[in-house]
N, C-alpha and C positions, 0 to 999 in steps of 0.2 A: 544323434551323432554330433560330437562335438567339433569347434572351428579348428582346434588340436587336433583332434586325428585327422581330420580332413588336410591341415598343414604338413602333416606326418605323413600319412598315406602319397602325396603329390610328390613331398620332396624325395621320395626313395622308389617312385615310379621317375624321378626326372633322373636321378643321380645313378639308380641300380646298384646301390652302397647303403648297406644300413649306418656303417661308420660313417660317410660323409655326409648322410641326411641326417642322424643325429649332432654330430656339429653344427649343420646347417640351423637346426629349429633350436637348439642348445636345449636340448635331452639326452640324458644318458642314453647307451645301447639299447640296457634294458630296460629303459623306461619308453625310449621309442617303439622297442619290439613288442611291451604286452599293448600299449595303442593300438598296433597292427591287429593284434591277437584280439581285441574284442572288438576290432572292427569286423573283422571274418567272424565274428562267435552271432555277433549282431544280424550280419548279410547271410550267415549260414553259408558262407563260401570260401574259400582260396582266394587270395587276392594278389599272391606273390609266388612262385617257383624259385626255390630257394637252393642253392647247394653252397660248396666251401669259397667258390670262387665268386658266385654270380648271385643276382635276384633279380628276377625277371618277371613281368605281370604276366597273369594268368587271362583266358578270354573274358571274365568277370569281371579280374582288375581295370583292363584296358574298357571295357565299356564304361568303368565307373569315372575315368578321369576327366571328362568333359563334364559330365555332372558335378564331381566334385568341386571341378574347376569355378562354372558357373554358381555353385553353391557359393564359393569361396567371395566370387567378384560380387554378388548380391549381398551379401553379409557384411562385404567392406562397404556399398554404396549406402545400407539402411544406418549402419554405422555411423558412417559420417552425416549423414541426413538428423539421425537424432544428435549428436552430439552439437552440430548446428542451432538444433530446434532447443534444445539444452542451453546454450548459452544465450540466444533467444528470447526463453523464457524468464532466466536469472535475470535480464537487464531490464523488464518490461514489467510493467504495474498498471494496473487499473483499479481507483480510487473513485467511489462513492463520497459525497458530500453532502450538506443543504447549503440553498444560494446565500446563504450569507457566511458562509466559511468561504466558500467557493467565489465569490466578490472582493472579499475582504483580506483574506491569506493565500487563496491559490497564485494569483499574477505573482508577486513576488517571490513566494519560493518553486515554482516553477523557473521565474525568471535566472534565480541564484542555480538553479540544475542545470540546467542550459547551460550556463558559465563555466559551471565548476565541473558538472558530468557529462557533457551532451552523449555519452554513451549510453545512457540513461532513457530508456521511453517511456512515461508517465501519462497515461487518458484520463482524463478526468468526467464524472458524470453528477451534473446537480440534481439532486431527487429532491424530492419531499422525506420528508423523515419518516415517515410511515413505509417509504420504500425499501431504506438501507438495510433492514431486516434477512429480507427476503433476496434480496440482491446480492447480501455474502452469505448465503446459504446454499443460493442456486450455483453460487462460483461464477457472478456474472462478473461481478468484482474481487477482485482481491482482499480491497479492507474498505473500512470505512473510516472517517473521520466527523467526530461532532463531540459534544458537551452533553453530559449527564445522561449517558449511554447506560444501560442495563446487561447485562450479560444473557442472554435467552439460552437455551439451551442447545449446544452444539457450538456456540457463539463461544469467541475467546476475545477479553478487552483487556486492552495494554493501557495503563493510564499513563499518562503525557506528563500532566503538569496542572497546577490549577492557578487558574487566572482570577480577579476580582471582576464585578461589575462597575461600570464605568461611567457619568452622566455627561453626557453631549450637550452642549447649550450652544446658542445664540452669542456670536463673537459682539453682535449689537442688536439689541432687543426695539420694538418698535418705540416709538417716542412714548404714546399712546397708555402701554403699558410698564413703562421703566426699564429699567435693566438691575437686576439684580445682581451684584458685584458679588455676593458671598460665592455664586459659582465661577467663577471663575477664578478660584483660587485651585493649585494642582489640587488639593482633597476637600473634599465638601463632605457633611454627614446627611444624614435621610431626612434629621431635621429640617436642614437645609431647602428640602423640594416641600417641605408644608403647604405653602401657597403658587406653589409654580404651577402653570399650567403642562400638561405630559401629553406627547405620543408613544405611542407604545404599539406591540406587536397583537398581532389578536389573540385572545386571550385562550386559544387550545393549544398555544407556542410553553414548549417547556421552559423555554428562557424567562416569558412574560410571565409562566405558575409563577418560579420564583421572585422573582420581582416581584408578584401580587401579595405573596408571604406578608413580606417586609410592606409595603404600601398599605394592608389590611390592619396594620397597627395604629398608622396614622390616619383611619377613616378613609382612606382613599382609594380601597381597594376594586371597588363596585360603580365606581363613579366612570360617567362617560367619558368616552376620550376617542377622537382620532386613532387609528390604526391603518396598519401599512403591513401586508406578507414581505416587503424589499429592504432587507437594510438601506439601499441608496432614497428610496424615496423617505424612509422616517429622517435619515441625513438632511435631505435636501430643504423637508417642512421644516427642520431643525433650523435651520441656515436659514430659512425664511422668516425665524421670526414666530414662530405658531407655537411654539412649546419646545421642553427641553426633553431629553428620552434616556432610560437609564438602559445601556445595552452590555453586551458581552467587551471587554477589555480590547479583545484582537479588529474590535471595527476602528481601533485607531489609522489601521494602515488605510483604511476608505475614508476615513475621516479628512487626511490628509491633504485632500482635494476640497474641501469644502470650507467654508470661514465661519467655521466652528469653535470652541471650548473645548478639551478631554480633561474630566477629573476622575478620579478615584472616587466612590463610594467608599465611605466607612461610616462607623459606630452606629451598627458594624457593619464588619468587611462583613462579604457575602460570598463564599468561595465557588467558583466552577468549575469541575473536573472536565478537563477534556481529556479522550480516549480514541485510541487505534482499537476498532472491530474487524478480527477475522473470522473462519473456521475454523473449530479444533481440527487437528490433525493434517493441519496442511502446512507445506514448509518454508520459513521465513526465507527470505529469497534477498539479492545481490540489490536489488532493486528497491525492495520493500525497506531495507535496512537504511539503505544511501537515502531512499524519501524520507522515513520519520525522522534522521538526525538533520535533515534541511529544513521538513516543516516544525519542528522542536524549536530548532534552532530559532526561527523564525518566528515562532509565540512567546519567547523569553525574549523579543525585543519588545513587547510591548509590558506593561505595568503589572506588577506581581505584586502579589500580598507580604504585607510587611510583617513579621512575626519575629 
């Protein structure tokens, strides 16, 4: 039984007019009267006492109108309850990361929603990359965000943009060991790091595969080195003096804080896709939209590949 006839059926029990209840719900006569008619076809009953003058409920009708009534008032509360949970839902996001996106670009473009959206609610969760998988599959998160994402199966990936890799130096090298000037020019080539000493990520980090690529040509691929899971602490060794580190483009905004170098890698550039990971079949939302064009926005301030 639909909220229609039940709106039908109340207003020509309140009025005892089928002409003034169908004005009232803005139905024709006969489109109000066959409502009536399969609502008795339904109930198996008489619901009205009808002649030329009058319409009067029947003992069945009048039982029904408190029921209908209450049907009517719980249909309006669950209504507006989701329509709530509905907009809710559109404004609110929950984003998977790894900690060095989540260090490095979440403050800020968090910061800039705050500003721009604060209608806007965004959680954020730093996992291990191994997690984010399963994390938007379960629907614990909305999307994911990272570099050189795969698409698995059920998985949808929106590619962003592609960023280069980056080398971090020492703004003053120890006395001890020099200071090599060629980095600290905005673009340095791979030549460049021959004899430099390196930190780098460990070496199951898909960022550090790539980097080992390119490293594997100049011999240097296999050789020891310092490692660090934190983008902030390879920074900090960096800033201390202990090695230079070639990382992803967007550690510029962490970099900031520290009395470091940022160049560009080239010849050659090394490109990085970074990608938004959801669910198939789940629907881009108010939320989700207003977040990738703030954190978008927000990876094209840092250094892009020149082509």
């Amino acid at each position: 039984m639909s909220t229609r006839q039940l709106q039908a059926f109340l207003a020509v029990a309140r009025l005892q007019s089928v002409t003034r209840a169908a004005e009232q719900v803005h139905l024709s006569q006969a489109g109000l009267s066959l409502l009536l008619r399969e609502m008795e076809t339904q109930l198996g009953l008489r619901l009205f006492d009808r002649t030329t003058r009058s319409v009067t409920l029947t003992e069945g009708g009048r039982q029904l109108v408190p029921v209908a009534e209450r049907m009517l008032r719980e249909w309006s509360d669950i209504a507006g309850r989701l329509d709530k949970l509905s907009v809710d839902v559109a404004r609110s996001l929950t984003v998977a990361a790894t900690p060095l996106v989540c260090s490095s670009v979440m403050p800020v473009v968090l910061g800039n929603l705050q500003a721009s959206q604060p209608g806007i609610r965004v959680q954020v969760r730093d996992v291990d990359r191994s997690q984010i998988e399963s994390l938007v599959l379960s629907g614990e998160v909305d999307m994911a965000l990272g570099i050189q994402f795969k698409a698995g199966s059920g998985m949808r990936r929106q590619r962003l943009l592609s960023l280069p890799l980056v080398c971090v130096s020492p703004r003053e090298w120890p006395a001890a060991g020099g200071a090599p000037k060629r980095l600290q020019r905005s673009r340095v080539s791979w030549s460049d790091l021959a004899e430099v000493p390196l930190i780098g990520l460990p070496v199951g980090n898909p960022i550090q595969q790539l980097i080992d690529l390119r490293l594997r040509e100049m011999g240097r691929a296999n050789e020891a080195r310092t490692t660090f899971n934190h983008l902030h602490s390879v920074v900090a060794m960096v800033e201390a003096g202990y090695g230079a580190a070639v990382m992803p483009a967007f550690v510029q905004g962490a970099c900031s804080r520290y009395a470091v170098h940022v160049s560009v890698m080239t010849d050659p550039e090394v490109p990085l896709d970074f990608y938004a990971l959801s669910r198939k079949g789940t629907h881009t939302t108010e939320a989700a939209r207003t977040f990738l064009a703030a954190f978008t926005a927000q990876l094209r301030e840092y250094p892009q590949l020149q082509h």
